[in-house]
C-alpha positions as CSV (number, residue, x, y, z in Angstrom):
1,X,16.3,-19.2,5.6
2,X,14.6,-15.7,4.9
3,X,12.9,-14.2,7.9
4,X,10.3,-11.8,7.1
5,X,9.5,-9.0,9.4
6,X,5.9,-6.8,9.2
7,X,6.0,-3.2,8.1
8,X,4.5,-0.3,9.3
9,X,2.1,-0.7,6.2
10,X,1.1,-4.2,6.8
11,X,0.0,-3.3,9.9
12,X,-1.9,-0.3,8.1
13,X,-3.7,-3.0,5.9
14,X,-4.7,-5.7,8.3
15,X,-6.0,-3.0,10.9
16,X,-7.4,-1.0,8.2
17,X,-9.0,-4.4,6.6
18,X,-10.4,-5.4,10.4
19,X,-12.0,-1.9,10.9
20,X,-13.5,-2.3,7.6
21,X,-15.2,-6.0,8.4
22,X,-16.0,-4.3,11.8
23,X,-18.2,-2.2,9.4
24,X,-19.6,-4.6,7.3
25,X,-20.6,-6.7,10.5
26,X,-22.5,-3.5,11.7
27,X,-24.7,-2.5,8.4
28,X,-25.6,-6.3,8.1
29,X,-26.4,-6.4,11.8
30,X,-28.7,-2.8,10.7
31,X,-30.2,-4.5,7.7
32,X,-31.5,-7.7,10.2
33,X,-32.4,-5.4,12.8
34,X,-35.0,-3.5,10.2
35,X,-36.1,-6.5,8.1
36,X,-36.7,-8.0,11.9
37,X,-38.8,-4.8,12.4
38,X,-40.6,-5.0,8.5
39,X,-41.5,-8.2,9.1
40,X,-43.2,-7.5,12.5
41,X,-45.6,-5.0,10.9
42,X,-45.3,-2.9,13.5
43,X,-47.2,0.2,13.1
44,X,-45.9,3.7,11.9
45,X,-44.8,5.4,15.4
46,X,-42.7,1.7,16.1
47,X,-41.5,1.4,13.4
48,X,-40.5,5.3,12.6
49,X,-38.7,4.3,16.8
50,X,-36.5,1.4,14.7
51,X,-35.9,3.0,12.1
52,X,-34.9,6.3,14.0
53,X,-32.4,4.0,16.5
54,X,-30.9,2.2,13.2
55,X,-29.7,5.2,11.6
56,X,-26.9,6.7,13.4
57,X,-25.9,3.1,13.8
58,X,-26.0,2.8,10.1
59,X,-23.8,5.6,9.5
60,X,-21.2,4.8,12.4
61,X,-21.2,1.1,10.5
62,X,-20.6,2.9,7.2
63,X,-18.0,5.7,8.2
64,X,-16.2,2.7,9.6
65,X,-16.1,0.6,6.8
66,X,-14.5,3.8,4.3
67,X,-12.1,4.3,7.0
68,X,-11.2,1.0,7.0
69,X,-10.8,0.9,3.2
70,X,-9.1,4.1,3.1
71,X,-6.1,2.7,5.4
72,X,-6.5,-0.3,3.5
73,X,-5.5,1.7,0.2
74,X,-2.8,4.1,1.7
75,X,-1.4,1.1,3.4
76,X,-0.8,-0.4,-0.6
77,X,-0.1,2.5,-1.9
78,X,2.9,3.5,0.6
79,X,4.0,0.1,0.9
């Protein structure tokens, strides 16, 4: 019987490929949270609040996700 033993780079592209879905979790939890707020017709200063909270959460989502893709790809690459 073969045994198999993980690499360095698997372990590159399954924690590279978690990070990433750890991303994608947070922009759709953003995109809720701002339909939620849409379909509350709330007026300009609550909604410019929402809106104002949902961003830097929206970019630590997205900077997550390309880091997570970018292990993901090195991790193939150097394998």
């Amino acid at each position: 019987m073969e045994t198999q033993s993980t690499s360095v780079f698997d372990i590159i592209i399954w924690s590279g490929a978690a990070i990433s879905l750890l991303g994608l979790i947070g922009l759709i939890w953003c995109i809720l949270r701002v339909s939620r707020a849409k379909r509350a017709k709330l007026d300009d200063e609550a909604m410019r609040k929402v809106l104002q909270s949902a961003l830097p959460l929206n970019l630590g989502a997205l900077f997550l996700s390309v880091i997570g893709l970018m292990m993901v790809i090195v991790g193939i690459f150097l394998a």
